[in-house]
C-alpha positions as CSV (number, residue, x, y, z in Angstrom):
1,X,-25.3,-3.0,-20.7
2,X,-21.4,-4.1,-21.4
3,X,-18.7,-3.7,-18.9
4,X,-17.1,-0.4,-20.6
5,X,-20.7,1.2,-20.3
6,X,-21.1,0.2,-16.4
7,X,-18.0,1.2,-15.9
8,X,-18.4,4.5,-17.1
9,X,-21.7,4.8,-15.3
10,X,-20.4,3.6,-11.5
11,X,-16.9,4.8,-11.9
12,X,-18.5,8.6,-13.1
13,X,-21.0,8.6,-10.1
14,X,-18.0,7.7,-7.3
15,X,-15.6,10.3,-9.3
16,X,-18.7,12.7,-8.4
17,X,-19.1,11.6,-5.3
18,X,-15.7,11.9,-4.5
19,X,-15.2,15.8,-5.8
20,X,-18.4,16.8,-4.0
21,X,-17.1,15.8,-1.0
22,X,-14.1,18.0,-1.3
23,X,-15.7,21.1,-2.6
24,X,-17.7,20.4,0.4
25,X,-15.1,20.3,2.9
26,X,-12.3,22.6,1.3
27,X,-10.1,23.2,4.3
28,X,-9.8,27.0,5.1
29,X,-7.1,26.9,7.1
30,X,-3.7,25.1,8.0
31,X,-5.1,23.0,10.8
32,X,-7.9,21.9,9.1
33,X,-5.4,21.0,5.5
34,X,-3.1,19.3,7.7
35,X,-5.1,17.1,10.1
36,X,-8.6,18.2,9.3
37,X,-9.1,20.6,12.5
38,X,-8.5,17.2,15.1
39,X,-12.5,17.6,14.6
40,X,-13.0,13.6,13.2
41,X,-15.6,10.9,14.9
42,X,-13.6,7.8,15.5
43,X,-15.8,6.0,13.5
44,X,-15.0,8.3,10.4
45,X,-11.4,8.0,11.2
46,X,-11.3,4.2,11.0
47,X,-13.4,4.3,8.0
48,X,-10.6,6.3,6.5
49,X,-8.0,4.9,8.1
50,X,-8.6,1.9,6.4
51,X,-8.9,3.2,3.3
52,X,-6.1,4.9,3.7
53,X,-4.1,2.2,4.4
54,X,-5.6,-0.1,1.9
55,X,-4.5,0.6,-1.2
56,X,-3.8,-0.2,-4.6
57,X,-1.6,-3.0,-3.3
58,X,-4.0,-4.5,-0.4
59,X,-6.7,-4.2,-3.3
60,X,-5.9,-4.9,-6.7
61,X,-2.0,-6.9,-6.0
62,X,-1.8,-8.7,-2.9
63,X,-4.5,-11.1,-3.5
64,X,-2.5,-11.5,-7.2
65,X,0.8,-12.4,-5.1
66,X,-1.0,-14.8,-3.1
67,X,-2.6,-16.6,-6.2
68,X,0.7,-16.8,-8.1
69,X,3.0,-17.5,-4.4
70,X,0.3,-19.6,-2.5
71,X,1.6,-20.4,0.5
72,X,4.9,-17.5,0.6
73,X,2.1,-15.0,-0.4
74,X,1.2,-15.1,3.4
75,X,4.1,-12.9,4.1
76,X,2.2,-9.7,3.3
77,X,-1.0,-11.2,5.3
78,X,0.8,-11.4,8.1
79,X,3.4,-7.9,7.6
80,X,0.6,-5.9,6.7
81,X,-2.0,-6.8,9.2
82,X,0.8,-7.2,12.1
83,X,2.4,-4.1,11.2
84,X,-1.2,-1.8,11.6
85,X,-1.4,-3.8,14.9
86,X,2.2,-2.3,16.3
87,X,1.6,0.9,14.9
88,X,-2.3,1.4,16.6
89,X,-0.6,0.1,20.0
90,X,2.8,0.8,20.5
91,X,3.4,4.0,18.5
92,X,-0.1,6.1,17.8
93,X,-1.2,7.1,21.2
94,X,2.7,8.6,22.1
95,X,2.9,10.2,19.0
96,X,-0.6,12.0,19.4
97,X,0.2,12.8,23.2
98,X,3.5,14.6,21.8
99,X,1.2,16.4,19.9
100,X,3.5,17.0,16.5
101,X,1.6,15.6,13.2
102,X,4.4,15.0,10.7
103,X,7.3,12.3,11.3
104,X,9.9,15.3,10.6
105,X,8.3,17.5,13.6
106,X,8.6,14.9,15.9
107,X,11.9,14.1,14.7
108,X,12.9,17.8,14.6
109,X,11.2,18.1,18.2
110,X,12.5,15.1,19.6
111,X,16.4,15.6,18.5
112,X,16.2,19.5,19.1
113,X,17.9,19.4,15.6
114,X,17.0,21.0,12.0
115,X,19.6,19.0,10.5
116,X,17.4,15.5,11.3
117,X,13.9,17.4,11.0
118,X,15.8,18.2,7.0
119,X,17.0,14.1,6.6
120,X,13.7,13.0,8.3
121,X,11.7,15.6,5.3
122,X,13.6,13.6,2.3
123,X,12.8,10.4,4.1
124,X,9.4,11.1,4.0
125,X,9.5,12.2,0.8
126,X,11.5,9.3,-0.5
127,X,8.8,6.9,1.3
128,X,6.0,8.5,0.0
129,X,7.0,8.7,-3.5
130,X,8.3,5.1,-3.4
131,X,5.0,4.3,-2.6
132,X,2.7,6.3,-4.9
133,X,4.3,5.3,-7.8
134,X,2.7,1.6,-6.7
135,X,-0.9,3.3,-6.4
136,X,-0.6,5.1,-9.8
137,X,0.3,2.1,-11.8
138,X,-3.0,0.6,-9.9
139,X,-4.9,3.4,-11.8
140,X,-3.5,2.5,-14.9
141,X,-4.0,-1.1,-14.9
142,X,-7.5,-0.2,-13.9
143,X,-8.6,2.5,-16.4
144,X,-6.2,0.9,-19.4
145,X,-8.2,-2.4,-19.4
146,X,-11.8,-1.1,-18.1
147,X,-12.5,2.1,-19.7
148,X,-10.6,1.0,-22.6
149,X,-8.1,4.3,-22.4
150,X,-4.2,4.8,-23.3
151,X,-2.5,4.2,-20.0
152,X,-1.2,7.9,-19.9
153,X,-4.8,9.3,-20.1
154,X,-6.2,7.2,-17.8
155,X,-3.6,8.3,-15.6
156,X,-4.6,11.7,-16.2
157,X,-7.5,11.3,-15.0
158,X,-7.0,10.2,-12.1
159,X,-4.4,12.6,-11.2
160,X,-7.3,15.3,-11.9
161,X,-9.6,13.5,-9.4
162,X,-6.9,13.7,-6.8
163,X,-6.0,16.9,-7.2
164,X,-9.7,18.2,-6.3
165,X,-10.1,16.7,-3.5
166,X,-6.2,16.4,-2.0
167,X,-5.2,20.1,-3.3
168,X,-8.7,21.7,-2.3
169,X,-9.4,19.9,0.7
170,X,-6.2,18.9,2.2
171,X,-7.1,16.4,5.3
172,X,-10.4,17.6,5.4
173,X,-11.5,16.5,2.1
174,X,-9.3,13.7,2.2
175,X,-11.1,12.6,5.3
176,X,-14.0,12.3,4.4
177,X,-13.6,11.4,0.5
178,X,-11.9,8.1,2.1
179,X,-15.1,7.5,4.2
180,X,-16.7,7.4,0.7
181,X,-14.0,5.1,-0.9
182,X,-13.9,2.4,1.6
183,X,-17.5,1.9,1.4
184,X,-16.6,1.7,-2.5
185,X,-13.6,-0.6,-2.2
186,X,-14.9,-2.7,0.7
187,X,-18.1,-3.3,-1.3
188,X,-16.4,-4.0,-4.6
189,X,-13.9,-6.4,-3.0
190,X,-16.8,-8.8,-0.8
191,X,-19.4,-8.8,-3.6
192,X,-17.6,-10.9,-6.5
193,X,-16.0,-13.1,-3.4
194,X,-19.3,-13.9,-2.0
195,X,-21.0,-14.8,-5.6
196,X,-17.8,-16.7,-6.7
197,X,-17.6,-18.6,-3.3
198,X,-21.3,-19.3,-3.5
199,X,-20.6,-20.8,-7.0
200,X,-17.7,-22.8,-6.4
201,X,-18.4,-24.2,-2.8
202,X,-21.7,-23.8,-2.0
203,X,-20.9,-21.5,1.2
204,X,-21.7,-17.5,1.0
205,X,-18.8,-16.6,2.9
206,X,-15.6,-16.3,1.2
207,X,-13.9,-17.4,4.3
208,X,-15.4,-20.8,4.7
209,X,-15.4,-21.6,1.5
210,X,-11.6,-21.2,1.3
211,X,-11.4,-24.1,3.5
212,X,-14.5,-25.8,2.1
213,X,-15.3,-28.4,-0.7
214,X,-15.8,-28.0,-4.3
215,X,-18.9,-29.3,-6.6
216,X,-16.7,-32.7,-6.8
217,X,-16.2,-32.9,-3.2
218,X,-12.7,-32.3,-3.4
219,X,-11.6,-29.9,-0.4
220,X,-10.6,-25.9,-2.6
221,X,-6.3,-25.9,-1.4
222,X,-6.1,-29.7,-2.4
223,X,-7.4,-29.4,-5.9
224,X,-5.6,-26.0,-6.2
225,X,-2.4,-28.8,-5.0
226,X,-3.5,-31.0,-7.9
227,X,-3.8,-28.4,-10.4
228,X,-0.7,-27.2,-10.2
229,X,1.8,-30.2,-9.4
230,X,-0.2,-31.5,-12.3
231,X,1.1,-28.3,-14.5
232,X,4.3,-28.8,-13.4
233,X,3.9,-25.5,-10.8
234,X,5.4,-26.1,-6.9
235,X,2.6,-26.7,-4.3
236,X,0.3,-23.9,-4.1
237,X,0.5,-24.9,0.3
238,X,4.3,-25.5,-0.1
239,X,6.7,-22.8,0.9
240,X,9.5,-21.8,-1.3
241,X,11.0,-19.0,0.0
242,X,14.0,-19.8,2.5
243,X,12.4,-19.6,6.1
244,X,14.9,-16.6,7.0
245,X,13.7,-14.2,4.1
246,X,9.9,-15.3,5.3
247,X,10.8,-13.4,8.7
248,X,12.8,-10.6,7.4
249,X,10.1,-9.7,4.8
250,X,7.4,-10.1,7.4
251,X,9.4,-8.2,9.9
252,X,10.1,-5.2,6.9
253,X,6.3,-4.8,6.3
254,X,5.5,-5.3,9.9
255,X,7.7,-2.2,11.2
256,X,7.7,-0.2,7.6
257,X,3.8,0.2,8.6
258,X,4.5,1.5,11.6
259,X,6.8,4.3,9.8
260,X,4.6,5.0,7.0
261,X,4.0,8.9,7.8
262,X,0.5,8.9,5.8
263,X,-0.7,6.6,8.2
264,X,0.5,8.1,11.4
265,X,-0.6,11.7,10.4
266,X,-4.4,10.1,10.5
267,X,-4.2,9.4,14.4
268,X,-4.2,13.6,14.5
269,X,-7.3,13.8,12.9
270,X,-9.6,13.4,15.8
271,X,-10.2,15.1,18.9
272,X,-8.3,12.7,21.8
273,X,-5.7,10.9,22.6
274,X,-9.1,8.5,23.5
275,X,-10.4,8.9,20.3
276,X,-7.3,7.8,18.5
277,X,-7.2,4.7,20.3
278,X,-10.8,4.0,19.7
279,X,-10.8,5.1,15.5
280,X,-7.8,2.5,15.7
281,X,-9.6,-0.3,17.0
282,X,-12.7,0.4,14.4
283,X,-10.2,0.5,11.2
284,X,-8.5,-2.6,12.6
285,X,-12.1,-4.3,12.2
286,X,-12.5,-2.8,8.9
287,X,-9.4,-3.9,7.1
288,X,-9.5,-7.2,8.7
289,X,-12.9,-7.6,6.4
290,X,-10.8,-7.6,3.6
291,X,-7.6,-8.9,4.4
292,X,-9.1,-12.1,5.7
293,X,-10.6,-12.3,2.4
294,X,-7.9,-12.0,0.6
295,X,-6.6,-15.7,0.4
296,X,-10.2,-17.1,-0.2
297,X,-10.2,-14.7,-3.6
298,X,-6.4,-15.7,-4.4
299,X,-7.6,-19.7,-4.5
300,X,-10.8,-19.2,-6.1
301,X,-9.2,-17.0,-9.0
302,X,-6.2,-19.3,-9.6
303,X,-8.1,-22.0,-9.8
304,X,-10.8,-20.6,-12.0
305,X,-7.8,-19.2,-14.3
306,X,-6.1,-22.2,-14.4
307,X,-9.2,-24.1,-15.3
308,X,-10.2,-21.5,-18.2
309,X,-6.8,-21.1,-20.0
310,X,-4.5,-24.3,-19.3
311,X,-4.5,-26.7,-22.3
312,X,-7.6,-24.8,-24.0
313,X,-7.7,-23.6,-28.0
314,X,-6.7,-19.8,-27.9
315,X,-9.1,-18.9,-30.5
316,X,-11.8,-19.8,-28.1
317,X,-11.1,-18.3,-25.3
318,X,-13.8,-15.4,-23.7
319,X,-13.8,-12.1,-24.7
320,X,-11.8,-10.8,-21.3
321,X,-8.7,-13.0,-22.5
322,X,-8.7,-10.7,-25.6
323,X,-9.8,-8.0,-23.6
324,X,-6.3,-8.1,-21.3
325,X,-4.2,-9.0,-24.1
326,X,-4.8,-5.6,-25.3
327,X,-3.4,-4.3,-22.3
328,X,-0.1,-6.5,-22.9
329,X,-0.8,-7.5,-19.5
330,X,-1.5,-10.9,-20.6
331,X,0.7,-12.6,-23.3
332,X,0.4,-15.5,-25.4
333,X,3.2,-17.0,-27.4
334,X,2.6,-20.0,-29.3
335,X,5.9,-21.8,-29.6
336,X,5.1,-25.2,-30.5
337,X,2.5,-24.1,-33.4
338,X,-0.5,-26.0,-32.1
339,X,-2.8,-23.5,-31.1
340,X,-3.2,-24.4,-27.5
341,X,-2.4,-22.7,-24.3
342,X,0.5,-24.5,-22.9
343,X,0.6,-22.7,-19.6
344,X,2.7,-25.0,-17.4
345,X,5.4,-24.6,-14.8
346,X,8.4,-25.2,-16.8
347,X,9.6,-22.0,-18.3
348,X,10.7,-23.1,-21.2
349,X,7.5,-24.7,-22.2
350,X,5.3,-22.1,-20.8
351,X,3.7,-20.0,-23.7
352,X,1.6,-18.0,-21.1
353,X,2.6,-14.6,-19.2
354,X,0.3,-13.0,-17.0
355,X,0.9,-10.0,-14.7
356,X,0.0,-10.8,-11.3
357,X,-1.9,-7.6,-11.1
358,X,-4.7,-8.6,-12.9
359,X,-6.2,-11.4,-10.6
360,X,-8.2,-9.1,-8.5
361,X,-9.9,-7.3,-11.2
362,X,-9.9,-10.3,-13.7
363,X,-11.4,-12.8,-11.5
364,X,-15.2,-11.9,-11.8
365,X,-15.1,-11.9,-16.0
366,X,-13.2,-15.2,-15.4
367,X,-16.0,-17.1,-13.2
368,X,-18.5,-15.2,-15.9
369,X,-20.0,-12.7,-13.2
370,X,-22.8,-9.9,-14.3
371,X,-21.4,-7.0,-16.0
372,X,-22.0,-4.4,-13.1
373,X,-20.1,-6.4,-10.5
374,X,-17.5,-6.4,-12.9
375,X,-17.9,-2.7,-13.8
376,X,-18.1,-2.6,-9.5
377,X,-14.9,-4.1,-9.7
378,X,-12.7,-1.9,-11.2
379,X,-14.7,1.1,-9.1
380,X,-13.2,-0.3,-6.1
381,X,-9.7,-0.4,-7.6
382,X,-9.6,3.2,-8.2
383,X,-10.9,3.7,-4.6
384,X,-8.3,2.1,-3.2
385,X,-5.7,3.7,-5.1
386,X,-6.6,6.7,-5.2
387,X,-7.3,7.5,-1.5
388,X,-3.5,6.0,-0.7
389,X,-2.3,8.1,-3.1
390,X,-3.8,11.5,-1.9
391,X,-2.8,10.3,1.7
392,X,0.5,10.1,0.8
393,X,0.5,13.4,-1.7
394,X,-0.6,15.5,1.7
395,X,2.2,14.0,3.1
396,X,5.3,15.2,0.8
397,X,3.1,18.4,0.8
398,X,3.1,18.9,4.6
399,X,6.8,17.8,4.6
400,X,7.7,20.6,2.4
401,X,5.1,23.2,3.4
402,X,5.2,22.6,7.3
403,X,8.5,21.0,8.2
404,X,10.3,22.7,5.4
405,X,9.4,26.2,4.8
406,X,7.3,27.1,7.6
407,X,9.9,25.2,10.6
408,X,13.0,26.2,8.5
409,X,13.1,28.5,5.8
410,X,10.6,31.2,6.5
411,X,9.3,30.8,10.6
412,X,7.3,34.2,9.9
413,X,5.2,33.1,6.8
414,X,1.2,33.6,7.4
415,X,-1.2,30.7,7.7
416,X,-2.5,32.2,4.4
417,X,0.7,31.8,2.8
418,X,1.7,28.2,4.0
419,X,-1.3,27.2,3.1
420,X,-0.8,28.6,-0.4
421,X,2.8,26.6,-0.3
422,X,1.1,23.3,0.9
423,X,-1.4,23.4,-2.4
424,X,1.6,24.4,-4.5
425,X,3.6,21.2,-2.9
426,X,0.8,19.1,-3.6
427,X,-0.4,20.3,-7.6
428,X,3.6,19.7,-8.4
429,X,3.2,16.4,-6.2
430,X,0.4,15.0,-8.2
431,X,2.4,15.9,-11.7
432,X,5.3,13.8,-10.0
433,X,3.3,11.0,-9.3
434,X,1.8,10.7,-12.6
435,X,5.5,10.4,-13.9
436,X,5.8,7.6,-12.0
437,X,2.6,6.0,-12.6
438,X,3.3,5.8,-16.5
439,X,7.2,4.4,-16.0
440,X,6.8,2.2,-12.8
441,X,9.4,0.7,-11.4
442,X,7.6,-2.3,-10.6
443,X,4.1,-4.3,-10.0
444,X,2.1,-2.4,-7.5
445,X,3.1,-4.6,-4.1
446,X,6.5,-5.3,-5.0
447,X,7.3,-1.3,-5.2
448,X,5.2,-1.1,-2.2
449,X,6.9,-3.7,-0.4
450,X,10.1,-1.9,-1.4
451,X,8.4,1.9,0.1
452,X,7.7,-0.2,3.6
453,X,11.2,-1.4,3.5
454,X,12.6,2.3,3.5
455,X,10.4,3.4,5.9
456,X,11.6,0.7,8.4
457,X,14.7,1.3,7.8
458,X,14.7,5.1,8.3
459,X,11.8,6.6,10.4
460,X,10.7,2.9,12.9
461,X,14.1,3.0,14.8
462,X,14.0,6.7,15.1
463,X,10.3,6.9,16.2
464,X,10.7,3.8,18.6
465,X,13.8,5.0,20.3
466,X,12.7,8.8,20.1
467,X,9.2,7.3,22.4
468,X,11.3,4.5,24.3
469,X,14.5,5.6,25.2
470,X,15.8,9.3,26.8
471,X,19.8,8.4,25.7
472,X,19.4,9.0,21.9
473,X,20.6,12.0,20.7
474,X,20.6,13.6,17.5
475,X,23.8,12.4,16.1
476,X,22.6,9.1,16.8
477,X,19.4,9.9,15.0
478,X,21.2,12.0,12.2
479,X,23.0,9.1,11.7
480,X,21.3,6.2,11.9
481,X,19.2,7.3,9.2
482,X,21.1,8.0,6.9
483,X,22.6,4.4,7.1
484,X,19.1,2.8,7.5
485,X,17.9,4.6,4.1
486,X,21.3,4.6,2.3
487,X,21.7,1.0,2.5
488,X,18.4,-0.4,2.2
489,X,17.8,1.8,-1.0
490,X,21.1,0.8,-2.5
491,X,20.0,-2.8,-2.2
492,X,16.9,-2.7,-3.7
493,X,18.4,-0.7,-6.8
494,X,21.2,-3.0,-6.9
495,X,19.5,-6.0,-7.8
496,X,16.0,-4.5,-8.9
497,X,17.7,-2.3,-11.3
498,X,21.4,-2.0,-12.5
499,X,21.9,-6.2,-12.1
500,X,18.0,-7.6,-12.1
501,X,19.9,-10.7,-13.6
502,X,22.1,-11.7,-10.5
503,X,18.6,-11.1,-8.4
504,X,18.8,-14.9,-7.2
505,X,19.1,-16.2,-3.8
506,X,23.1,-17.3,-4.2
507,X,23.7,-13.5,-4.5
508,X,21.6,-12.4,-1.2
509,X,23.5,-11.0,1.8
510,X,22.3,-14.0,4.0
511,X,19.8,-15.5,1.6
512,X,17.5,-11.6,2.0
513,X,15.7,-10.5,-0.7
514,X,15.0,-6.7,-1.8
515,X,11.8,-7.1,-0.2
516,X,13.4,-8.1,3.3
517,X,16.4,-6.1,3.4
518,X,14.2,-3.1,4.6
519,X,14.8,-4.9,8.1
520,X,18.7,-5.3,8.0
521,X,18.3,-1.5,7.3
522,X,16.5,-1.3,10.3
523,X,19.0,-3.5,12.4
524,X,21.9,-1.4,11.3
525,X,20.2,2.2,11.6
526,X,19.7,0.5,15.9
527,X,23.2,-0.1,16.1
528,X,24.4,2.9,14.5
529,X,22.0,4.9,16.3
530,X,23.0,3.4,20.1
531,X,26.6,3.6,19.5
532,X,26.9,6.8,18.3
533,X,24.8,8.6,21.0
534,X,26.5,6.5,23.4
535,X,30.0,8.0,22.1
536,X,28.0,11.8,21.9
537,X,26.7,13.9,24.3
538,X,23.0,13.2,25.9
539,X,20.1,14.9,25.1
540,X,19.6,18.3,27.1
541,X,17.4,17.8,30.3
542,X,14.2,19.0,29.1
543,X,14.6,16.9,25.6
544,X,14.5,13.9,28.6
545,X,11.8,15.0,30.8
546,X,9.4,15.7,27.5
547,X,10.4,11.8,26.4
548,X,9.4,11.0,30.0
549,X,6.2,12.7,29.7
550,X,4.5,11.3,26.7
551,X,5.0,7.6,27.9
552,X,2.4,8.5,31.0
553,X,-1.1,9.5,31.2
554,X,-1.7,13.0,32.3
């Protein structure tokens, strides 16, 4: 069979798989649409967990980044996998002792204050959307090249499938349709990384054969090296980002995962504060399957690209090459008239665009893999970006339904009608996201790095000093995240959108990029936060004592 027709065949039987599971587990009630009745095994919970927190950008982008940045691609390595770390230890346990399952109730909680539960609710909001808009453009890239659709309908589809099984299952089926997808994803990601590691080292794990040898004996990184200095490209194991915008961007993904409320929400799902520890350590194990993986498939692709396309006759190249062209994600523009690929370093001589998105799902039709491992890979895509995105869909839902009408507006609305709100929320969510996924603001990590960057500068100071410290008060709070947000946003729109042209190192507030800034955000929303509840009044005694409580076993 082609690609298009396995695709059709493995991609219909998941979609399947995935609405079964959330007709079978339609939540029935508030507790069970908002953290899945605390009723999830550990092992379930890391499962999803992980696919939760994998997503489009983990999946389809980050192993792109790394392939195109080499060595400064290691930032989101070390961000993404650090940041799960601080989250799991320092923040999940307190957060599921104090019992409140959205960032806005514990900041409303927490700072005895409406006003902050209301600034906390548009954070979340800002976050989540911010961040879906990443996943959704995963969907499209995925369906537009693989089932051969129009963007728009592709995207259509997909926000059908989540609308099933986030609308009609809330938690529940979100739960447990996520347990489904990271078998998917984790499956489609390992199988073309063990066959093209096999092929182009000799060693059948992608790990080792990162660091191992090629067929000619030459070590993988050091022919990568020769490749590109030979193409005119930097290093691929030479840094070229400035060492200070290295740490802030770490630092920004690091503690904007330990804010990211669709990740938090998932320590609520299980029974314990026990359990939550334990479903931590277990999707800690899971993503570090794939993450670890990551750089081996970055190499191989690059390398493999490199060697298919560089210096070759464009009207031989494999059918795929015409196959993403289609897409416009790949671009060839012959300027010197010869027919060849000139794809070197030097812009001006460079006749070859490619969208770093494409690596992941590229790289098995580039090393010539069987169709259905191809087919599997795009299968996995959707997987991972879908289960992020109806994470973060029951999110702005629960922000609206829970923190906004049922805390604020209307405290005597039935659990029949706030669960009627949260569906509503999450249907006009869904039609939101889609609007994003068809105009994107960006590839799927870089607007993803941009939604960890607002949430570290909003929600990780408030959570961190809400746990850590009894002195902070609600003006503090109020304030500090106001700043945090305002300023980090209106530097990433600053030079990402109204002046992309003076986006250039020169022009960065100490040499920080848009990506980084999320942690300058954070610096300032600390100071603004201490100084102003140090020039306010403290918290009221019992606010104290409950801070006191949560940081010690019962």
């Amino acid at each position: 069979m082609d690609v298009q027709t396995w695709t059709y065949l493995i991609v219909g039987i998941t979609f399947t798989l995935y609405i079964g599971i959330a007709i079978w587990s339609r939540a029935g009630s508030t507790s069970e649409f908002y953290v899945a009745g605390g009723h999830v095994s550990p092992l379930a919970n890391g499962m999803a967990t992980a696919a939760d927190w994998m997503s489009a950008a983990s999946f389809i982008s980050m192993a792109g980044l790394i392939s195109f940045m080499g060595y400064d691609g290691a930032v989101y390595l070390m961000g993404w996998t650090g940041g799960y770390v601080l989250l799991a230890l320092l923040l999940a346990p307190y957060l599921r002792k104090f019992g409140k399952f959205t960032v806005p109730d514990f900041v409303g909680d927490r700072y005895y204050s409406n006003t902050a539960r209301t600034v906390a609710v548009f954070c979340a909001i800002f976050v989540s959307f911010t961040y879906v808009s990443g996943q959704m453009r995963g969907v499209g890239v995925v369906f537009s090249r693989f089932l051969e659709v129009n963007v728009n309908t592709g995207m259509l589809i997909g926000m059908i499938i989540v609308f099933f099984y986030a609308v009609l299952g809330g938690m529940k089926g979100i739960t447990y349709t996520q347990v489904a997808q990271y078998c998917v994803l984790i499956f489609a990601f390992m199988m073309p990384a063990i066959f093209i590691s096999m092929l182009m080292t000799g060693n059948v794990i992608p790990q080792f054969g990162f660091g191992g040898t090629t067929a000619d004996g030459v070590y993988l990184l050091d022919k990568l090296d020769g490749l590109h200095e030979e193409l005119g490209f930097a290093a691929y194991t030479t840094p070229k980002k400035s060492l200070i915008d290295i740490y802030f961007i770490t630092a920004a993904l690091m503690v904007g995962t330990a804010g990211l409320p669709h990740v938090i929400v998932r320590f609520f799902t299980v029974p314990k504060v026990k359990d939550a520890r334990i479903s931590a350590g277990y999707a800690l194990i899971f993503i570090a399957i794939l993450y670890t993986t990551a750089p081996a498939v970055a190499a191989f692709a690059r390398t493999n690209l490199i060697n298919t396309v560089s210096n070759k006759q464009y009207s031989s190249m494999p059918e795929w090459f015409g196959k993403w062209e289609e897409t416009g994600l790949i671009a060839f523009d012959d300027k010197n008239g010869d027919g060849l690929i000139n794809y070197v370093g030097d812009p001006d001589k460079n006749e070859l665009t490619i969208d770093r998105d494409i690596m992941v799902l590229a790289n098995p039709e580039i090393a010539q893999l069987p169709n259905w491992v191809i087919a599997l890979v795009a299968a996995g895509g959707l997987a991972a970006a879908l289960s992020t995105a109806a994470g973060l869909l029951l999110v702005i839902s629960t922000s609206v339904a829970h923190d906004l009408i049922k805390k604020q507006i209307n405290p005597n609305i039935s659990e029949k009608g706030e669960l009627k709100a949260a569906r509503i929320s999450a249907g006009v969510a869904v039609i939101i996201a889609g609007i994003f996924g068809i105009y994107p603001p960006g590839f799927v990590a870089q607007v993803v790095a941009f939604a960890f960057g607002l949430a570290a500068s909003s929600f990780f100071p408030i959570i961190i000093m809400g746990i850590f410290s009894k002195r902070i008060n609600k003006e503090g709070a109020i304030a500090g995240m106001i700043v945090g947000l305002f300023f980090t946003s209106f530097y990433i729109i600053y030079f990402k959108f109204l002046f992309p042209e003076q986006n250039v190192e020169e022009n960065w507030w100490f040499g920080i990029s848009p990506e980084g800034i999320g942690t300058l955000g954070m610096i300032f929303n600390f100071i603004v936060s201490g100084v102003v509840s140090h020039f306010t009044p403290e918290p009221p005694k019992e606010v104290q004592e409950m801070v006191e409580s949560i940081r010690y076993p019962r």
